[in-house]
BAVEX-664090 format. One record per atom (N, C-alpha, C): y, z, x; residue number from 1. Coordinates in pm, whole numbers, plus 50000, padded with zeros to 5 digits. Atoms other than C-alpha are relative to their C-alpha. Layout:
+-------+-------+-------+------+
| north |    up |  east | resi |
+-------+-------+-------+------+
|     Y |     Z |     X |  NUM |
...
+-------+-------+-------+------+
***
This chain:
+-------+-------+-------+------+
| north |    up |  east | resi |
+-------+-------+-------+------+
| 49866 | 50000 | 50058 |    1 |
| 02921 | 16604 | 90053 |    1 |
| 50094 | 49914 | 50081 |    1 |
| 49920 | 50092 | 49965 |    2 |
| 03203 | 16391 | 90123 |    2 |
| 49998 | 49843 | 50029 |    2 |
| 50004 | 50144 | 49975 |    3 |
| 03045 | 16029 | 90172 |    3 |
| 49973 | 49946 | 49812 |    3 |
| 50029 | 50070 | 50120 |    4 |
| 02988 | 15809 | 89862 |    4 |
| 49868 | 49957 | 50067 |    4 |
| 50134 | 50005 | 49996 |    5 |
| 02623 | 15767 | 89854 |    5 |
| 49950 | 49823 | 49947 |    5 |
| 50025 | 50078 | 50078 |    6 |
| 02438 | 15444 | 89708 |    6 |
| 49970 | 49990 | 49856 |    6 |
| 50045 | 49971 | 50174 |    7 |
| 02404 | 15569 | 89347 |    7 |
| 50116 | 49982 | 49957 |    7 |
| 49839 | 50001 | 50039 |    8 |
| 02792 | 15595 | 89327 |    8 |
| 50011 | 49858 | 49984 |    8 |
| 50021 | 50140 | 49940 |    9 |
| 02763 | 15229 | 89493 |    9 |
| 49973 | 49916 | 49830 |    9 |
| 50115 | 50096 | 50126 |   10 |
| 02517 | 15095 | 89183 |   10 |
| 50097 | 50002 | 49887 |   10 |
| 49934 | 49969 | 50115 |   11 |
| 02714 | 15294 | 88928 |   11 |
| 50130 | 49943 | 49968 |   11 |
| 49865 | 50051 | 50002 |   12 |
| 03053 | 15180 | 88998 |   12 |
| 49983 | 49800 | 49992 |   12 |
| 50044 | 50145 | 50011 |   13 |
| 02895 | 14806 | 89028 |   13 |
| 50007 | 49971 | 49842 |   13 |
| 50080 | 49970 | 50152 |   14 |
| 02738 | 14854 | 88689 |   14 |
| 50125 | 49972 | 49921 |   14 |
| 49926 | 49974 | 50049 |   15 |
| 03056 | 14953 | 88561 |   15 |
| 50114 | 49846 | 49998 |   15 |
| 49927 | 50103 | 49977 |   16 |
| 03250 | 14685 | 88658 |   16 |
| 49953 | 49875 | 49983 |   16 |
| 49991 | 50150 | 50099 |   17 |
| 03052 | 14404 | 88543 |   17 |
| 49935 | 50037 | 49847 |   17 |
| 49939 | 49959 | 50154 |   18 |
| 03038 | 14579 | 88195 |   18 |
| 50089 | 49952 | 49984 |   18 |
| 49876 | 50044 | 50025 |   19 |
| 03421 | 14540 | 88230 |   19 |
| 50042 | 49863 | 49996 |   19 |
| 49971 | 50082 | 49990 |   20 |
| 03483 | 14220 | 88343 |   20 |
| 49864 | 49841 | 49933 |   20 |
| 50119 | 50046 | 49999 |   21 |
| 03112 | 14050 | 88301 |   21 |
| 50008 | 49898 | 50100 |   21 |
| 50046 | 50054 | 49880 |   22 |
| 02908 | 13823 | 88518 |   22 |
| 50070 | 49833 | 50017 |   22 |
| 49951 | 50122 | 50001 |   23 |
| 03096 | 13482 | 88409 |   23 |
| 50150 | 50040 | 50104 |   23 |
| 49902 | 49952 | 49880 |   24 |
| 03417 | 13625 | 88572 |   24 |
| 50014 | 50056 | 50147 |   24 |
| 49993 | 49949 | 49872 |   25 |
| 03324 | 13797 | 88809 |   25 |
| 49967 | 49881 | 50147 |   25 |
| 50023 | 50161 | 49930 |   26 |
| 03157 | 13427 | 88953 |   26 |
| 50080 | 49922 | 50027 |   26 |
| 49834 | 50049 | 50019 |   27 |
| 03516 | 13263 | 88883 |   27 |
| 50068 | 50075 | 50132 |   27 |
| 49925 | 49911 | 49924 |   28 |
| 03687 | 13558 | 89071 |   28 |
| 49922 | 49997 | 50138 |   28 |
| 50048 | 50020 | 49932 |   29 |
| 03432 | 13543 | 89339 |   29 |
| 50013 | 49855 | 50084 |   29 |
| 49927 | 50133 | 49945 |   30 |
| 03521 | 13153 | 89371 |   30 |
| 50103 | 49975 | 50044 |   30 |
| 49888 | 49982 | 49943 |   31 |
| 03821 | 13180 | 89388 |   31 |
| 50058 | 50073 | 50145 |   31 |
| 49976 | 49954 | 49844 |   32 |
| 03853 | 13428 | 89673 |   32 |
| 49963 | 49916 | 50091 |   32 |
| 50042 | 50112 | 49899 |   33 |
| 03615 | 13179 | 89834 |   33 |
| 50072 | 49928 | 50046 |   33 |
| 49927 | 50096 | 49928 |   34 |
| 03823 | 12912 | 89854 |   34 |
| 50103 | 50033 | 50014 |   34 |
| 49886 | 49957 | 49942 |   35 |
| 04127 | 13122 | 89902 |   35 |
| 49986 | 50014 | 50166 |   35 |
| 50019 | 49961 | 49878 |   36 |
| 03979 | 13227 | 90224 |   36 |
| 49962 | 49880 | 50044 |   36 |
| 49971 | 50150 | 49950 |   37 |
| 03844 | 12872 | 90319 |   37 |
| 50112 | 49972 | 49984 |   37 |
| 49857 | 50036 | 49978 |   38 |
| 04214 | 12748 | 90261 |   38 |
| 50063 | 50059 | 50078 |   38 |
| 49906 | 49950 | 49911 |   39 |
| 04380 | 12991 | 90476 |   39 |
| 49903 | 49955 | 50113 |   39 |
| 50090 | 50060 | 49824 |   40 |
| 04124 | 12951 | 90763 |   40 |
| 50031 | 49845 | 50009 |   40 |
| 49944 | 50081 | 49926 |   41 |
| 04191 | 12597 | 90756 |   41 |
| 50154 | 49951 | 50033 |   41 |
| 49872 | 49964 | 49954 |   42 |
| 04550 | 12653 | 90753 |   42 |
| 50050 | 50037 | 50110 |   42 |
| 50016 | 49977 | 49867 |   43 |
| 04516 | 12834 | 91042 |   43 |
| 49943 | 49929 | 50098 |   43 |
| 50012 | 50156 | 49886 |   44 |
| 04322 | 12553 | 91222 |   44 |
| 50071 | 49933 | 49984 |   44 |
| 49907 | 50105 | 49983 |   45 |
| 04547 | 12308 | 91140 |   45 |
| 50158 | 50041 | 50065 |   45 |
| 49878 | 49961 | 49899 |   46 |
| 04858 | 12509 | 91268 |   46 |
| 49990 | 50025 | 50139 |   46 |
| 50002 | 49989 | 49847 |   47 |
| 04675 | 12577 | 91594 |   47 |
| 49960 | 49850 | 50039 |   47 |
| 49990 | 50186 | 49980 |   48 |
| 04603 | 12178 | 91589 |   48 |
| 50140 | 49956 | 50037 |   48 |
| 49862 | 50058 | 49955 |   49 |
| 04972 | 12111 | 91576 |   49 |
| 50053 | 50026 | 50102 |   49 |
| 49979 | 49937 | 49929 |   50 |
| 05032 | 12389 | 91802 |   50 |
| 49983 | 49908 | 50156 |   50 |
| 50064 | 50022 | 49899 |   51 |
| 04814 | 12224 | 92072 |   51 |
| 50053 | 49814 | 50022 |   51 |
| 49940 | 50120 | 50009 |   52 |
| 04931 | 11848 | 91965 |   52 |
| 50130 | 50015 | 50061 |   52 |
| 49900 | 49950 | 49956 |   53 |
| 05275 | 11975 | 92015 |   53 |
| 50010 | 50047 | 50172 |   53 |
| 49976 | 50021 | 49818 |   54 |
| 05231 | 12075 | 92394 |   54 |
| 49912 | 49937 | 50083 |   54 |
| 50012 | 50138 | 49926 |   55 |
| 05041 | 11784 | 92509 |   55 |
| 50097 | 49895 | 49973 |   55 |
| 49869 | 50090 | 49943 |   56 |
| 05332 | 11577 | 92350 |   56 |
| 50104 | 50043 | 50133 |   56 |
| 49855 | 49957 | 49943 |   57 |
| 05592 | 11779 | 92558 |   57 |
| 49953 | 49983 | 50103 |   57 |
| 50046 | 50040 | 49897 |   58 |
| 05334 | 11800 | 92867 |   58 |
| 50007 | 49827 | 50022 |   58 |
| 50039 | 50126 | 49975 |   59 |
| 05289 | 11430 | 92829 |   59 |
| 50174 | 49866 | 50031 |   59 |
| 49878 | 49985 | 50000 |   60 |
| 05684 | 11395 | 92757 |   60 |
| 50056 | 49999 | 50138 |   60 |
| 49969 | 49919 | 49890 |   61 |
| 05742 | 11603 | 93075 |   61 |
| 49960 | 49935 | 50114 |   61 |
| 50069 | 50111 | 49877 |   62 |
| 05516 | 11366 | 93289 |   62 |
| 50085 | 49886 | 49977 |   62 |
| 49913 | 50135 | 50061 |   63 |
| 05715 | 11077 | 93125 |   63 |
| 50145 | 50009 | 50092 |   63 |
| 49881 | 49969 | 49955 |   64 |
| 06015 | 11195 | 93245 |   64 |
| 50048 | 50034 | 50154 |   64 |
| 50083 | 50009 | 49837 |   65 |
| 05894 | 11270 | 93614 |   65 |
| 49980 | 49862 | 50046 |   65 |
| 49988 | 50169 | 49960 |   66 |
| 05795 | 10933 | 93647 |   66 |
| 50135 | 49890 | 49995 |   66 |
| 49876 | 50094 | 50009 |   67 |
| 06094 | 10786 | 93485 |   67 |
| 50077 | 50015 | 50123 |   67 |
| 49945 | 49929 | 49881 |   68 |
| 06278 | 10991 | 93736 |   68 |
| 49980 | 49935 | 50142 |   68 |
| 50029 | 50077 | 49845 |   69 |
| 06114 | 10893 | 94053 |   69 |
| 50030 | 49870 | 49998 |   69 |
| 50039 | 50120 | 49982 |   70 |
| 06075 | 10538 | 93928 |   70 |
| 50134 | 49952 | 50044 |   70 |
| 49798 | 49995 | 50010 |   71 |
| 06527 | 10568 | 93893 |   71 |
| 50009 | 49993 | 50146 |   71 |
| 49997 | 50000 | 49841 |   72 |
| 06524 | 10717 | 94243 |   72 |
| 49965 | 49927 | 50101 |   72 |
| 50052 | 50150 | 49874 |   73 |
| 06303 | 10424 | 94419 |   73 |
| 50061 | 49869 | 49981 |   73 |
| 49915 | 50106 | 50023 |   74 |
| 06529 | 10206 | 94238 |   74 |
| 50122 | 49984 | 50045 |   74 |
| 49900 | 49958 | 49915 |   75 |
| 06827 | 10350 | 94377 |   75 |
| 49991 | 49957 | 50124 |   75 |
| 50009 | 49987 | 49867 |   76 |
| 06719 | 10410 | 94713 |   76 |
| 49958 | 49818 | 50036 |   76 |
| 50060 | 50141 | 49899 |   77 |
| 06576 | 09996 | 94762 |   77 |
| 50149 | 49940 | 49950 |   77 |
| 49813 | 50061 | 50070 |   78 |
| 06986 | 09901 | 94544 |   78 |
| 50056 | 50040 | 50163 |   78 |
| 49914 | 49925 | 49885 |   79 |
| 07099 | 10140 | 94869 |   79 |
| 49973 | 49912 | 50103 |   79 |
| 50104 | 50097 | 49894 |   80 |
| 06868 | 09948 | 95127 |   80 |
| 50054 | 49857 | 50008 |   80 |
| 49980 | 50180 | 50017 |   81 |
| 06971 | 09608 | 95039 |   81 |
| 50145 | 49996 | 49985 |   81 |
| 49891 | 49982 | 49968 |   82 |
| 07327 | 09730 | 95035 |   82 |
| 50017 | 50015 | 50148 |   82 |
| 49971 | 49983 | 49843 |   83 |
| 07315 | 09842 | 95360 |   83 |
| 49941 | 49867 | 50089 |   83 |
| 49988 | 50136 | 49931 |   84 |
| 07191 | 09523 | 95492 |   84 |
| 50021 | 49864 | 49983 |   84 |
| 49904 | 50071 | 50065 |   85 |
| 07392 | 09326 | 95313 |   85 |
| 50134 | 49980 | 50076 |   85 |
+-------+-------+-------+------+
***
């Protein structure tokens, strides 16, 4: 008592492609398919951008580091050549 057995299983199958039959149910079965392929690659492609997205900013972030220093050694040899000037 209390579980659904495999006869329930068969019967309720049975029943349901009576209702709908086997051309639909193949349709409806497709469909989910590629509903679920489409979201899964939805989801890869947003963790693609995801990951595109912070190697630009890492790569950005290095960009900007460099620029930086490159400013500062430019400064400091403007300073240098002032001072012995």
């Amino acid at each position: 008592m209390g579980g659904i057995g495999i006869w329930q299983l068969v019967i309720v199958a049975v029943i349901v492609v009576l209702l709908f039959g086997t051309k639909k149910l193949r349709n409806l079965g497709g469909d989910l398919g590629s509903a679920v392929k489409g979201f899964k690659s939805a989801i890869g492609e947003e963790k693609e951008q995801k990951n595109n997205a912070e190697k630009t900013s890492d790569t950005l972030a290095d960009n900007s580091t460099t620029a930086s220093e490159n400013m500062s050694k430019t400064t400091e040899s403007k300073t240098k050549d002032t001072d012995q000037a």
